[in-house]
C-alpha atoms as a printed R data frame, in Angstrom:
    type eleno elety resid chain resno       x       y       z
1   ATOM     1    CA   UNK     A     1  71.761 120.054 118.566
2   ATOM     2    CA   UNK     A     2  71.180 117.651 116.189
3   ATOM     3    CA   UNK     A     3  71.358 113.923 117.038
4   ATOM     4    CA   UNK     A     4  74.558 112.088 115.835
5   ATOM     5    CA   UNK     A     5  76.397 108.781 116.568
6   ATOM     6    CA   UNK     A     6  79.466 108.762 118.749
7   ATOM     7    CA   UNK     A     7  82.875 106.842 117.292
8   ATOM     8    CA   UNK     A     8  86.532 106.381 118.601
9   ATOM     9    CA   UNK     A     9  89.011 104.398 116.553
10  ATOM    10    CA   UNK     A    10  92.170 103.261 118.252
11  ATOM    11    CA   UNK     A    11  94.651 104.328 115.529
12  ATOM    12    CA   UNK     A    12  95.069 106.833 112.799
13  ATOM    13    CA   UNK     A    13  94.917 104.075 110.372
14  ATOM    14    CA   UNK     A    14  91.619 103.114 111.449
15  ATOM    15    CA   UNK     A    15  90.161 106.621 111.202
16  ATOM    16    CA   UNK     A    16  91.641 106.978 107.651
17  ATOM    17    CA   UNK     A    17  89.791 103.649 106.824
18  ATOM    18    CA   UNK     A    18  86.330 104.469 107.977
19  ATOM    19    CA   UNK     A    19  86.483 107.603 106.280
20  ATOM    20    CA   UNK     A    20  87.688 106.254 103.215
21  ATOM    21    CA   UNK     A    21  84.772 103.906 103.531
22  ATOM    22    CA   UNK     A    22  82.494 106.986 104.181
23  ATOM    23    CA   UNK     A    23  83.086 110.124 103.024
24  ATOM    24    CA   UNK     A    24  80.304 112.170 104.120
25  ATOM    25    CA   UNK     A    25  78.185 112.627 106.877
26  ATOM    26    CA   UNK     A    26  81.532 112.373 109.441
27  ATOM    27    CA   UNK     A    27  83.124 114.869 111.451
28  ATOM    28    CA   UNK     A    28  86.330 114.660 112.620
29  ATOM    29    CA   UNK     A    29  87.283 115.715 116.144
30  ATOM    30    CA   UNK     A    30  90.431 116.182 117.461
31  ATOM    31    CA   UNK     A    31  90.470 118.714 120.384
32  ATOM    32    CA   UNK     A    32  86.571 119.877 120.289
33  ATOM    33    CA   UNK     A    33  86.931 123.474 120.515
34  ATOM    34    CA   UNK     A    34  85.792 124.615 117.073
35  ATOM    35    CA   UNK     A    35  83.441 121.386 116.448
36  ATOM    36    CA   UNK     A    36  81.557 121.245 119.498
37  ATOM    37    CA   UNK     A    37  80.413 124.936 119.146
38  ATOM    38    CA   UNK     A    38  79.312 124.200 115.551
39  ATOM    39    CA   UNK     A    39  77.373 121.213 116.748
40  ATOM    40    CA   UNK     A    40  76.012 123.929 119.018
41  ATOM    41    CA   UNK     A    41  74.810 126.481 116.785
42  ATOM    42    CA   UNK     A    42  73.453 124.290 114.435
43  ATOM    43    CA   UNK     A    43  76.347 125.158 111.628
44  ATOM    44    CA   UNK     A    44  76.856 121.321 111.718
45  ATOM    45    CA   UNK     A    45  75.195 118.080 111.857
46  ATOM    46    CA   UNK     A    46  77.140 115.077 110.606
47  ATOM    47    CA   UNK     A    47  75.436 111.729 111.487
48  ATOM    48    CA   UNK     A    48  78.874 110.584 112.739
49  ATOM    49    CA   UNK     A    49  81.601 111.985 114.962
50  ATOM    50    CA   UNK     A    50  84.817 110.456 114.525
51  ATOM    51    CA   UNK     A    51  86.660 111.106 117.849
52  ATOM    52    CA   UNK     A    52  91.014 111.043 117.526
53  ATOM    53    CA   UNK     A    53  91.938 112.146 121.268
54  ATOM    54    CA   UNK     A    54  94.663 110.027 122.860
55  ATOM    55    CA   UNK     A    55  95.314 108.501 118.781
56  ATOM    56    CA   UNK     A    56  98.783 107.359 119.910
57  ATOM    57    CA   UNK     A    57 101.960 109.181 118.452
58  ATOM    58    CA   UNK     A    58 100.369 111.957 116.951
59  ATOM    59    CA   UNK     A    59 100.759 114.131 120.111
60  ATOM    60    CA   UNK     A    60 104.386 114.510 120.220
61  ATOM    61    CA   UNK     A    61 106.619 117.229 119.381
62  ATOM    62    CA   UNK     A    62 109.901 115.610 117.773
63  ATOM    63    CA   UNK     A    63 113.491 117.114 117.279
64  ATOM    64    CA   UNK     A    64 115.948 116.318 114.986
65  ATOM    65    CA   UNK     A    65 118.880 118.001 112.797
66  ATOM    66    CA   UNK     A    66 116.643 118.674 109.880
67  ATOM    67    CA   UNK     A    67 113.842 120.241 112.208
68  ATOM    68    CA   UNK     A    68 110.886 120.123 114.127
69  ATOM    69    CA   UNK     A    69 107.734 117.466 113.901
70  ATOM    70    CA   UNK     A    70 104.361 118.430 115.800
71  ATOM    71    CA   UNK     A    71 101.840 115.508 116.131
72  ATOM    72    CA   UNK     A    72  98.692 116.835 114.533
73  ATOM    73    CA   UNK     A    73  97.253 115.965 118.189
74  ATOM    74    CA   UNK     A    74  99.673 117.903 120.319
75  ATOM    75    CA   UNK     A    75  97.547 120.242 122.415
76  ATOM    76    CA   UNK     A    76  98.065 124.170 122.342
77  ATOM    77    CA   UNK     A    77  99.539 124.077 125.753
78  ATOM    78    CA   UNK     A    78 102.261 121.486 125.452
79  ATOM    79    CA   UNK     A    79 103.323 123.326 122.036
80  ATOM    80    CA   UNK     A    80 103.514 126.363 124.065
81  ATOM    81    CA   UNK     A    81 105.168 125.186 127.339
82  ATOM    82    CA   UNK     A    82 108.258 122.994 124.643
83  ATOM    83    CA   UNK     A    83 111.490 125.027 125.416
84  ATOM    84    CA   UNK     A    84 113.049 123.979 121.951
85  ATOM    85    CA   UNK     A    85 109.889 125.813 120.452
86  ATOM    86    CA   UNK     A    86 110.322 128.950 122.440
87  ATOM    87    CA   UNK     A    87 114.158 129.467 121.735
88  ATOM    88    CA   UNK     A    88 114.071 128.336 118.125
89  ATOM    89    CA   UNK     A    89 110.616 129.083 117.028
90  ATOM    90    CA   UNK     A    90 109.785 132.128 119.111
91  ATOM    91    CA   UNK     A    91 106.918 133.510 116.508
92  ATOM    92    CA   UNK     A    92 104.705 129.787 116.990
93  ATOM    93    CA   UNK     A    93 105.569 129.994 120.745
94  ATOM    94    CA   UNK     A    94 104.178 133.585 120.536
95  ATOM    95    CA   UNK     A    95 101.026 132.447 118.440
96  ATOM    96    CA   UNK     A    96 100.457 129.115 120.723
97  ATOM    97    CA   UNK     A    97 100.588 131.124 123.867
98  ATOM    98    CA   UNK     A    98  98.143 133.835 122.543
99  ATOM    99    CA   UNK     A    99  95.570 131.819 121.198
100 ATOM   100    CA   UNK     A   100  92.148 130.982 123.139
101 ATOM   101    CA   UNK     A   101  92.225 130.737 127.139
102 ATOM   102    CA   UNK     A   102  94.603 128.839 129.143
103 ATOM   103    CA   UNK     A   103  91.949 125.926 129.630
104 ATOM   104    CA   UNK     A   104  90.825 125.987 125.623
105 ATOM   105    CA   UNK     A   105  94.776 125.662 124.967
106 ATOM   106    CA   UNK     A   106  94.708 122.572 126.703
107 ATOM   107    CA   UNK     A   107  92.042 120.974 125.025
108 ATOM   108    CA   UNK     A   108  92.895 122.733 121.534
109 ATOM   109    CA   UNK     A   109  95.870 121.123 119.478
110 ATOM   110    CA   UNK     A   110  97.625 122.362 116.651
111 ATOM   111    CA   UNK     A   111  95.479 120.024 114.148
112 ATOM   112    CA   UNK     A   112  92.124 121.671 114.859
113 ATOM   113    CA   UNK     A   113  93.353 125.366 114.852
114 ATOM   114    CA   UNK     A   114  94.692 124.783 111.075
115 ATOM   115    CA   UNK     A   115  91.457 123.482 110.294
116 ATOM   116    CA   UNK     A   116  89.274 125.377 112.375
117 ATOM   117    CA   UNK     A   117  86.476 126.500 110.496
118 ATOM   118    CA   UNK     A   118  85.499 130.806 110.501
119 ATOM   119    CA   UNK     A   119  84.290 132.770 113.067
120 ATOM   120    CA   UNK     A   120  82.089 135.087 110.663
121 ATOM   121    CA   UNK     A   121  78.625 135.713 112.856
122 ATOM   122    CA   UNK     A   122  76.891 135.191 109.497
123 ATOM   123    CA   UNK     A   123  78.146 131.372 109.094
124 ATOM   124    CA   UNK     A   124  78.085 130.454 112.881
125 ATOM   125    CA   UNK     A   125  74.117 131.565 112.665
126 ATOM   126    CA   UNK     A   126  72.014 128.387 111.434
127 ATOM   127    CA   UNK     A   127  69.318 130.387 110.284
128 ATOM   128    CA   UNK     A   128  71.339 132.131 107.733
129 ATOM   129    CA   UNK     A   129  72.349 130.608 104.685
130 ATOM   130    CA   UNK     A   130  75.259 132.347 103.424
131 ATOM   131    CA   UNK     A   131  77.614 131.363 100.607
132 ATOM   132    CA   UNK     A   132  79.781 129.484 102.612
133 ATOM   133    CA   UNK     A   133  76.740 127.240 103.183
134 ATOM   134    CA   UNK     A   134  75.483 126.275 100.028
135 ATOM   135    CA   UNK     A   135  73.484 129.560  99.514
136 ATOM   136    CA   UNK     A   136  73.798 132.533  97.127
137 ATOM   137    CA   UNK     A   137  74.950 135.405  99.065
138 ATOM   138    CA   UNK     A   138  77.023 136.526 101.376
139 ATOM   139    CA   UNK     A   139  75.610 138.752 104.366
140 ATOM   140    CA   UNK     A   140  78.880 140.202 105.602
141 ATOM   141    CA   UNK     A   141  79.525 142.198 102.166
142 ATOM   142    CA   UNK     A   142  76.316 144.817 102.916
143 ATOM   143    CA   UNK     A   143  76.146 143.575 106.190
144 ATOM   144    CA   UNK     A   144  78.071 143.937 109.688
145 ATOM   145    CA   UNK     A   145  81.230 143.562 108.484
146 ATOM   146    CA   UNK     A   146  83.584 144.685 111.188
147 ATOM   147    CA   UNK     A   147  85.464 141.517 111.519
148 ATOM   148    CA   UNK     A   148  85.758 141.003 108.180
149 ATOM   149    CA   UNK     A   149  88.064 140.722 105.522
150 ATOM   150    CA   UNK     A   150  90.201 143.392 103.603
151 ATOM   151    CA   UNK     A   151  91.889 140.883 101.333
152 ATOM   152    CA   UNK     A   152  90.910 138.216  99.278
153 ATOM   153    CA   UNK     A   153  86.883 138.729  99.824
154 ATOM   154    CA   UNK     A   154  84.304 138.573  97.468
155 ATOM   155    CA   UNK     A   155  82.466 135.572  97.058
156 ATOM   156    CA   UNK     A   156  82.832 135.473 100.674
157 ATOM   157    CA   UNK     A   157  84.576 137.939 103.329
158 ATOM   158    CA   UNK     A   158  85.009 135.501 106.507
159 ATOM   159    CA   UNK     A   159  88.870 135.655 107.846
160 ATOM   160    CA   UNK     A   160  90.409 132.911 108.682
161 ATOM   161    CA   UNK     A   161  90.774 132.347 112.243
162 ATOM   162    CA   UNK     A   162  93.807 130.664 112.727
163 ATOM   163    CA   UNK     A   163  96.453 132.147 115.582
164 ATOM   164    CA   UNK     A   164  98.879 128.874 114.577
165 ATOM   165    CA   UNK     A   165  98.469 129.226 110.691
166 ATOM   166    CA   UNK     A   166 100.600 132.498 110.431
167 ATOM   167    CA   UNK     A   167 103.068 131.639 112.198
168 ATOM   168    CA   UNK     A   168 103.942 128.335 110.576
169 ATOM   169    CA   UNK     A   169 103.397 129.820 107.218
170 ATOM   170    CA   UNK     A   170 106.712 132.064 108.055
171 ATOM   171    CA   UNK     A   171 108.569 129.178 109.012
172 ATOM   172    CA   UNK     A   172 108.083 127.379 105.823
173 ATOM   173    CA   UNK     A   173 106.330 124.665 107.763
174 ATOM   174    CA   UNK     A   174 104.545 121.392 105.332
175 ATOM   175    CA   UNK     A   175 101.622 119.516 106.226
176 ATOM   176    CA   UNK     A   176 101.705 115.668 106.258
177 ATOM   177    CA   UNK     A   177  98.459 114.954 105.432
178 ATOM   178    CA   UNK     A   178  96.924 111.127 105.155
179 ATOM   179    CA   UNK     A   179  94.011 109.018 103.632
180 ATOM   180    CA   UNK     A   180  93.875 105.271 103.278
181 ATOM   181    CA   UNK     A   181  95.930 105.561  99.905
182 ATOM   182    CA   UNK     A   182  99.047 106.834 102.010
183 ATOM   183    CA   UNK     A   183 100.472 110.374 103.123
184 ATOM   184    CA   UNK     A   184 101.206 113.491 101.046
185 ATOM   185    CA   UNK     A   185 103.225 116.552 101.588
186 ATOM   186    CA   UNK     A   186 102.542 120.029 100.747
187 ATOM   187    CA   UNK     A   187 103.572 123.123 101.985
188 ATOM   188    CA   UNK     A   188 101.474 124.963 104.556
189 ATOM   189    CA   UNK     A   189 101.172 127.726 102.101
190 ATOM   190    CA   UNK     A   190  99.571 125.914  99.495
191 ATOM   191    CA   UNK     A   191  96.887 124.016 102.021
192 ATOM   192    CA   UNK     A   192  94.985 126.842 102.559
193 ATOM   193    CA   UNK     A   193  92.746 128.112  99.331
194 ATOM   194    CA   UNK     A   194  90.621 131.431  99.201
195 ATOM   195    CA   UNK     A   195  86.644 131.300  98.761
196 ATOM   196    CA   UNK     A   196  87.500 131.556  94.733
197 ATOM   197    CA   UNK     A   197  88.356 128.063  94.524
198 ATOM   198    CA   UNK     A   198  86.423 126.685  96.956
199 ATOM   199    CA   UNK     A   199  83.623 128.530  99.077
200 ATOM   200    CA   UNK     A   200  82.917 125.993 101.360
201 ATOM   201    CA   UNK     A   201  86.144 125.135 102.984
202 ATOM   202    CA   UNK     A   202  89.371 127.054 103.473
203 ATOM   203    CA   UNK     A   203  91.834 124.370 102.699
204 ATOM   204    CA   UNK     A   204  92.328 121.417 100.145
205 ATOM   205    CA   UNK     A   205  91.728 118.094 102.692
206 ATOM   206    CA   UNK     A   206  89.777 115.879 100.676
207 ATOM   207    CA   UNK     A   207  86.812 114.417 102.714
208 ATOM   208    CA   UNK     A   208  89.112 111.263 103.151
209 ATOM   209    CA   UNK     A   209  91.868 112.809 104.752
210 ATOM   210    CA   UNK     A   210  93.470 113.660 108.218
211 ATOM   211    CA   UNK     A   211  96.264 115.967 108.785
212 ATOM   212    CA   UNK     A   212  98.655 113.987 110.450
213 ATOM   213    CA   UNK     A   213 101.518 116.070 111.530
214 ATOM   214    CA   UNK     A   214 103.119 119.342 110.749
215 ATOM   215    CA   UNK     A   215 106.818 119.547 109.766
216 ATOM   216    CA   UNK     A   216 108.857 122.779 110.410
217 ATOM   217    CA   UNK     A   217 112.893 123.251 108.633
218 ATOM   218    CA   UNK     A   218 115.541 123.785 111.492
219 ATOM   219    CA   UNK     A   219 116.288 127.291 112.600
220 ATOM   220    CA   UNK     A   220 119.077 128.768 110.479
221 ATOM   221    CA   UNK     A   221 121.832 130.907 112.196
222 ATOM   222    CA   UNK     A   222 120.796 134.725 112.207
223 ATOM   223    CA   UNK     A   223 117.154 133.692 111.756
224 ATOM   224    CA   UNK     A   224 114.727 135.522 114.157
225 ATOM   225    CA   UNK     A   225 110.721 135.793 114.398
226 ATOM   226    CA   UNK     A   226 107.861 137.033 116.329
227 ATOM   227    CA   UNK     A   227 104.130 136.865 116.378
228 ATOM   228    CA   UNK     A   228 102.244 139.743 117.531
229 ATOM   229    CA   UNK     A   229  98.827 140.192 117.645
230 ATOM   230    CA   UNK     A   230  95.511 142.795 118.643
231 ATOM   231    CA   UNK     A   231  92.568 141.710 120.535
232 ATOM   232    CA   UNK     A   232  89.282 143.367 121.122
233 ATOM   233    CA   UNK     A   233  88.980 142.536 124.340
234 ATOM   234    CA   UNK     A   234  91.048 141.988 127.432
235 ATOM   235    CA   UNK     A   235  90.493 138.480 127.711
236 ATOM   236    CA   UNK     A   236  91.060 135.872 125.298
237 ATOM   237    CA   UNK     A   237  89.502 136.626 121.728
238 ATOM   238    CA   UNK     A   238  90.333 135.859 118.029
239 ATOM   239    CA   UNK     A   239  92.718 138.244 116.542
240 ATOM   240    CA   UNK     A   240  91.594 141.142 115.071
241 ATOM   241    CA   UNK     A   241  94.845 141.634 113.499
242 ATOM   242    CA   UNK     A   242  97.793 139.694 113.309
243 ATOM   243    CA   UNK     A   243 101.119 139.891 112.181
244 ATOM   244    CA   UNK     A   244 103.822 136.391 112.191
245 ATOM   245    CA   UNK     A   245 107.160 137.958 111.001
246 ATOM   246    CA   UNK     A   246 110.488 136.023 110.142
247 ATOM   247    CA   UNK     A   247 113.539 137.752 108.962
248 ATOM   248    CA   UNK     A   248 117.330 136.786 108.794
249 ATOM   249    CA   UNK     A   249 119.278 139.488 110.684
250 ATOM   250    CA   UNK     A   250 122.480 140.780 108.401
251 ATOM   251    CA   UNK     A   251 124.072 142.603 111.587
252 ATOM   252    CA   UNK     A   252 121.061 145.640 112.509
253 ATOM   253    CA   UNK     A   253 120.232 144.958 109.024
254 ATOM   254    CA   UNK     A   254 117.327 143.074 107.794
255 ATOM   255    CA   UNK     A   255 118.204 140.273 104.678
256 ATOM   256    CA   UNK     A   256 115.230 137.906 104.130
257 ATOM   257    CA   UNK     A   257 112.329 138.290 105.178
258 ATOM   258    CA   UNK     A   258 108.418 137.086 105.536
259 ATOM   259    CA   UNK     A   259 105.385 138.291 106.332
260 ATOM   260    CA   UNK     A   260 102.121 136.650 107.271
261 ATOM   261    CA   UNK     A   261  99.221 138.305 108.754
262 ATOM   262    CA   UNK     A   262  95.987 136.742 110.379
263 ATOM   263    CA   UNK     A   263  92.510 138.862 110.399
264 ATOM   264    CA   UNK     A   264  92.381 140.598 107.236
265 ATOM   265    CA   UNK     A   265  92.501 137.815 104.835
266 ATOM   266    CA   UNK     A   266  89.883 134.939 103.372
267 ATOM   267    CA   UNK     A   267  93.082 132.681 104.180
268 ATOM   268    CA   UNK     A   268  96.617 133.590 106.172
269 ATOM   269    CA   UNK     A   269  97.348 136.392 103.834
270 ATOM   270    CA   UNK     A   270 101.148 136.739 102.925
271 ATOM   271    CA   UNK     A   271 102.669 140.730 102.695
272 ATOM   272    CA   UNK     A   272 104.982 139.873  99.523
273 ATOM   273    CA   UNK     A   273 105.517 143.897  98.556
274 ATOM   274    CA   UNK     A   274 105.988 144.376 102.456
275 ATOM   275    CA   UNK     A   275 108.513 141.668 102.367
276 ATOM   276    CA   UNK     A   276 110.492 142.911  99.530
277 ATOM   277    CA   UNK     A   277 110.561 146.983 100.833
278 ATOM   278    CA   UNK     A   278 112.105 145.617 104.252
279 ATOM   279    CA   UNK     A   279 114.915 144.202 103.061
280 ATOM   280    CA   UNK     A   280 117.643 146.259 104.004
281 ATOM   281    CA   UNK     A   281 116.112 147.926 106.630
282 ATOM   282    CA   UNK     A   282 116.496 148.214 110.094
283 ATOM   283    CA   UNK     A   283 114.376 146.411 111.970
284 ATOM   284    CA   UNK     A   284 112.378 149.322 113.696
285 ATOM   285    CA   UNK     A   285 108.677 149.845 113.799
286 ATOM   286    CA   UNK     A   286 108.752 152.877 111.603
287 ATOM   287    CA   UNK     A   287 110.367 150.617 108.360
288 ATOM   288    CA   UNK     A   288 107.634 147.959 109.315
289 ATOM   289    CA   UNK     A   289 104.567 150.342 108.903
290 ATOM   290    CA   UNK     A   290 106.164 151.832 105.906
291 ATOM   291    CA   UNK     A   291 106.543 148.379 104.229
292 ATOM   292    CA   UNK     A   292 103.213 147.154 105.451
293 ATOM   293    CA   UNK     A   293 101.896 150.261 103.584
294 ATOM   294    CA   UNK     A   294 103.238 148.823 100.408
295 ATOM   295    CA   UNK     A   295 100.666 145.665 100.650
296 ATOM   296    CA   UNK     A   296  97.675 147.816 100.899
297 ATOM   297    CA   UNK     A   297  97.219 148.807  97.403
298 ATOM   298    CA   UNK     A   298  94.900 145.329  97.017
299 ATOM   299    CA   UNK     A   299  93.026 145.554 100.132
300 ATOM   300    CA   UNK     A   300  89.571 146.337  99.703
301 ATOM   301    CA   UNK     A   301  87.985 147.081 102.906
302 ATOM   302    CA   UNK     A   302  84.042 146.956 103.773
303 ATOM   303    CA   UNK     A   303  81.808 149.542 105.351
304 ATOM   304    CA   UNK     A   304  83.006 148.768 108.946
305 ATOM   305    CA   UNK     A   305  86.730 147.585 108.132
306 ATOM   306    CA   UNK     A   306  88.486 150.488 107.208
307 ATOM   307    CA   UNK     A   307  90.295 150.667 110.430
308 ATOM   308    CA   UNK     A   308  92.474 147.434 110.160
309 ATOM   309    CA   UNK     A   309  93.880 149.008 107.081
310 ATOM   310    CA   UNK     A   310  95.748 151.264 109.672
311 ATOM   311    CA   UNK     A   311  95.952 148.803 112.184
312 ATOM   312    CA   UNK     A   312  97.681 145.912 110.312
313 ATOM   313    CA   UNK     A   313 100.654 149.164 109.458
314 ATOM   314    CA   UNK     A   314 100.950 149.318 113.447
315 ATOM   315    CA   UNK     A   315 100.530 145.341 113.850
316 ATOM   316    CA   UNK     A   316 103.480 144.831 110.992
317 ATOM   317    CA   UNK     A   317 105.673 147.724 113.015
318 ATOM   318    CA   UNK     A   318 105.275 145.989 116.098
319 ATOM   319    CA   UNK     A   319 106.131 142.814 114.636
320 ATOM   320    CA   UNK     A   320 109.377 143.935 112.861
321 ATOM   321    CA   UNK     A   321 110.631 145.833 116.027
322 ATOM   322    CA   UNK     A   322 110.252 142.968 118.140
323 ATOM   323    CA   UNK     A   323 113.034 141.079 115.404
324 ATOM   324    CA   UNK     A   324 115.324 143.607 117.053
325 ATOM   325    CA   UNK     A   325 114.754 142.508 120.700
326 ATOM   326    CA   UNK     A   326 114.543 138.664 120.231
């Protein structure tokens, strides 16, 4: 590990001033989770840590008529455990709940899994210097790729790793992100960006800015979601697949609905021809694989991958069936 100096500000104004003052060399550390295991490995070495835990108000969950606001500090665990969440927002419940290990969701918040950076064996190992790190090739594409992408690779084929991400995506959630100029809202769906426009991150934070909460629209009447995802193994692991599913029930009968699927994409990779083919539909497995099979015409799978092409139909049928029992 690579020497570094140790900071803690005392406000989220005060963090967004030192970084606008200097906007490299600093890492910014929220739960630890992800950070502290690239500090590890050698994937980074910033001169500066900026520490945020125990930043005050930005690790509360707030209700209101117009929705939901989750402090970008508000640890896995307490998401999880908030009863509001789990009746109105069962797919984020679902996500929260299944992501990491019951002591890592009490250190992780909902900040640092949005921003999390990829799991991809090539970019975690310092010795390689893949594109995602400034060199000219990426590994994974001829490489062991079994964890990779299916969508959205080329350039580079790491997923992104996110159990939180899909889940927020389907609930139309926005990001309040912050810099010493002030705050500025976008839609979660438009944070993340693919390798093509920028290799070496996965979403559009400039290098003076914090996200500082995460806004989510109330739950409309007749809405319903779920989050389900597959594991390699039996204990706590990244997904493999994912599927976050929200859909407005017409009676048995399925009227709008959205798809978002973690571990097959460069970013949280939306099923828009899935989408459209369920509409309609009951909401049974069987429609859900069929409609899933409709977003496969762009996947591109590697040497190793070929198998979540089948598993994300399954994931997607799982998902939509469990609309019917929510």
């Amino acid at each position: 590990m690579i020497p570094y100096r140790y900071g803690k500000v005392a406000s989220f104004e005060q963090a967004a001033a030192y970084l606008a003052q200097n906007k490299s060399g600093v890492a910014v550390m929220a739960g630890g989770t992800d950070l502290l295991s690239e500090l590890k490995e050698g994937t980074a070495a910033p001169s500066v840590v900026l520490d945020l835990t125990g930043t005050p108000g930005l690790s509360e969950i707030r209700k209101g008529p117009d929705g939901v606001s989750i402090g970008a500090l508000t640890t896995l665990a307490d998401l999880a455990a908030d009863a509001d969440i789990e009746r109105d927002y069962a797919v984020l419940h679902q996500a929260a709940l299944s992501a990491a290990s019951p002591q890592l969701r009490n250190r992780g918040t909902v900040g640092g899994n949005l921003c999390q950076r990829p799991r991809c064996w090539y970019y975690r190992d310092a010795a390689v210097v893949c594109t995602k790190k400034g060199g000219g090739k990426c590994f994974a594409e001829n490489g062991r790729n079994s964890r990779h992408a299916i969508f959205g690779g080329g350039i580079c084929w790491a997923v992104h790793p996110s159990d939180l991400a899909p889940a927020l995506l389907v609930l139309d959630a926005t990001a309040v992100l912050v810099s010493a100029k002030g705050e500025r809202t976008v839609p979660l769906e438009d944070f993340f960006t693919s390798p093509i426009v920028n290799v070496r991150r996965e979403n559009i934070l400039a290098p003076d800015e914090l996200v500082k909460e995460v806004r989510i629209p109330a739950r409309k009447t007749g809405d319903r979601s779920a989050y389900v995802k597959f594991i390699e193994r039996g204990a706590w692991d990244f997904a493999v697949v994912s599927a976050a599913v929200k859909a407005t029930m017409n009676g048995a009968a399925l009227g709008a609905v959205k798809i978002v699927c973690g571990g097959v994409g460069t970013k949280p990779w939306r099923l828009v021809a899935a989408e459209a083919a369920l509409k309609g539909s009951r909401a049974d497995e069987a429609a859900g694989q069929r409609a899933a099979a409709r977003s496969l015409a762009d996947a591109r799978p590697l040497a190793e991958n070929g198998y979540k092409v089948d598993l994300l139909k399954v994931i997607v049928g799982r998902a939509v069936d469990a609309l019917a029992r929510s």
